[in-house]
C-alpha positions as CSV (number, residue, x, y, z in Angstrom):
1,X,71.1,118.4,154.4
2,X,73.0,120.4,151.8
3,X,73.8,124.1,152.8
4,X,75.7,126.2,150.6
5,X,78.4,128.6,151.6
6,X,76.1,131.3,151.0
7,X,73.4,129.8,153.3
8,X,75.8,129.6,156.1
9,X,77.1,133.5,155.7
10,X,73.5,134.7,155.5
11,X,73.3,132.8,158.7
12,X,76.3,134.3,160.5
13,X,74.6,137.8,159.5
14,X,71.3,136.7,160.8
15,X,73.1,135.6,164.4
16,X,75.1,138.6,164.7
17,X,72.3,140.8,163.9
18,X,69.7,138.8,166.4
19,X,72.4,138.7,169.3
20,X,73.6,142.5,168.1
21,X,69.7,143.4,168.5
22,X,69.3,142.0,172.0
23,X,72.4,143.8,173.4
24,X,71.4,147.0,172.2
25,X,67.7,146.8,173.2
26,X,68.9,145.2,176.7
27,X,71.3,148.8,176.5
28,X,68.7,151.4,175.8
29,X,66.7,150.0,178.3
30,X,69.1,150.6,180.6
31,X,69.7,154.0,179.5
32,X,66.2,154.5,179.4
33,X,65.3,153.7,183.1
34,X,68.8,155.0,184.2
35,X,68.0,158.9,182.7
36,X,64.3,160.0,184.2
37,X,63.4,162.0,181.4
38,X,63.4,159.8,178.7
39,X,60.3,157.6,179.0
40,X,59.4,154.5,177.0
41,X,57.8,155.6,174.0
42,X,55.3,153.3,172.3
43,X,54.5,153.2,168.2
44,X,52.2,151.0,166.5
45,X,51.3,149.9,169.8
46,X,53.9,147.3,170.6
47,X,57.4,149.0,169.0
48,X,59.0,150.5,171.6
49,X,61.7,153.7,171.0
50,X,64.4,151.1,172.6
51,X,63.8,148.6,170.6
52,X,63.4,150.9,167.3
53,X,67.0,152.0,168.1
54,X,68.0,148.5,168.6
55,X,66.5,147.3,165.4
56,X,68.4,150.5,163.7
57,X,71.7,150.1,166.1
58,X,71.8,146.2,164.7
59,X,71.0,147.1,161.0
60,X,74.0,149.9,161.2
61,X,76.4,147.1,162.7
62,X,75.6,144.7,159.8
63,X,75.5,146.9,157.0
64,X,79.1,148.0,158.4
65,X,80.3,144.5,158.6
66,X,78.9,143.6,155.1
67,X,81.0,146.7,153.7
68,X,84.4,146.1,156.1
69,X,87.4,144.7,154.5
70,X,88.1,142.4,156.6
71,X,85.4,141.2,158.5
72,X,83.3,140.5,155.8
73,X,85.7,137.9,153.8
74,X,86.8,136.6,157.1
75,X,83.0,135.2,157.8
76,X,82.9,134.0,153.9
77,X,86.6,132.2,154.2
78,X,85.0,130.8,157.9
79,X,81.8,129.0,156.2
80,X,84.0,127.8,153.4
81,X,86.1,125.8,155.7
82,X,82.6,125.0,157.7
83,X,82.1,123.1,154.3
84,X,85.6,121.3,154.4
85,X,84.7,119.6,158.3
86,X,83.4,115.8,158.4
87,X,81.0,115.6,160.2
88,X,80.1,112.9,162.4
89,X,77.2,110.3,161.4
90,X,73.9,109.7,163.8
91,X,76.3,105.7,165.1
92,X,79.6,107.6,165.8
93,X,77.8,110.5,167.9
94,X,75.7,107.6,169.9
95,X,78.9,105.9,170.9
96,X,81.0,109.2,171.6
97,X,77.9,109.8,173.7
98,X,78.4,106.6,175.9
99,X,81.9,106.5,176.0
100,X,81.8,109.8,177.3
101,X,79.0,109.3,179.6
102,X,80.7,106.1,181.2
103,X,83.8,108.0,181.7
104,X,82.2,110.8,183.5
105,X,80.2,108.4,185.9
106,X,84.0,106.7,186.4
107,X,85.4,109.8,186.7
108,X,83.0,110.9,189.2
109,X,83.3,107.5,191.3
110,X,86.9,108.1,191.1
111,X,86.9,111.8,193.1
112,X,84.3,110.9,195.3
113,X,86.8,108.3,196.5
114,X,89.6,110.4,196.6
115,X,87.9,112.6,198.7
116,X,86.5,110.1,201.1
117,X,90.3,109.5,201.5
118,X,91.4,112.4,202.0
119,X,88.9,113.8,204.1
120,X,89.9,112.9,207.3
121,X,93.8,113.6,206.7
122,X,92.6,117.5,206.0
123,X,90.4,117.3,208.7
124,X,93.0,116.0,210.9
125,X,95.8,118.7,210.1
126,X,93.3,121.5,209.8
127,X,92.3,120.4,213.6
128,X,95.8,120.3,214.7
129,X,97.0,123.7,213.5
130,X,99.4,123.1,211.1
């Protein structure tokens, strides 16, 4: 699969924007139930007024990083070296996969021992009082 540098920003836009629309709907909300007077307003019959201001609150915060000086060629140099990384292929991600599965379950053998061990001895000087 092929993706173009301009694939990947549109991308980044479209994450930001979805995870910039959940924190501002998850904030009205808040606001809303918080202050008694504003209730939940519904239009069309499944927008709600918090969500409308998310949806508005996200578009603001894109169309602001699209314009910014900085931020906007920092996500277009970032997906440009996204197209410089080698990726692994479908046999080097199976064996990374085992080796690091086996030395998990060794690693995990390996505490459990140490803490049989050293179980007692803490036992023993936490009895005592030192």
């Amino acid at each position: 699969m092929n993706i173009s540098q301009s694939q990947i920003v549109a991308l980044a836009y479209i994450g930001t924007w979805i995870l910039a629309f959940v924190i501002f709907g998850k904030t009205f909300e808040w606001i809303w139930h918080e202050v008694e007077a504003l209730q939940q307003q519904v239009f069309f019959g499944i927008l709600s007024l918090t969500n409308g201001l998310a949806i508005v609150s996200a578009v603001v915060l894109i169309i602001w990083m699209r314009k910014h000086p900085q931020i906007d060629p920092f996500i277009h140099e970032t997906a440009a070296e996204l197209r410089k990384v080698t990726w692994p292929n479908w046999k080097d991600t199976q064996t990374n996969t085992i080796h690091v599965t086996v030395f998990t379950v060794i690693l995990a053998f390996f505490l459990w021992g140490a803490d049989q061990v050293w179980r007692p001895v803490t036992d023993y000087i936490l009895t005592i009082g030192f």
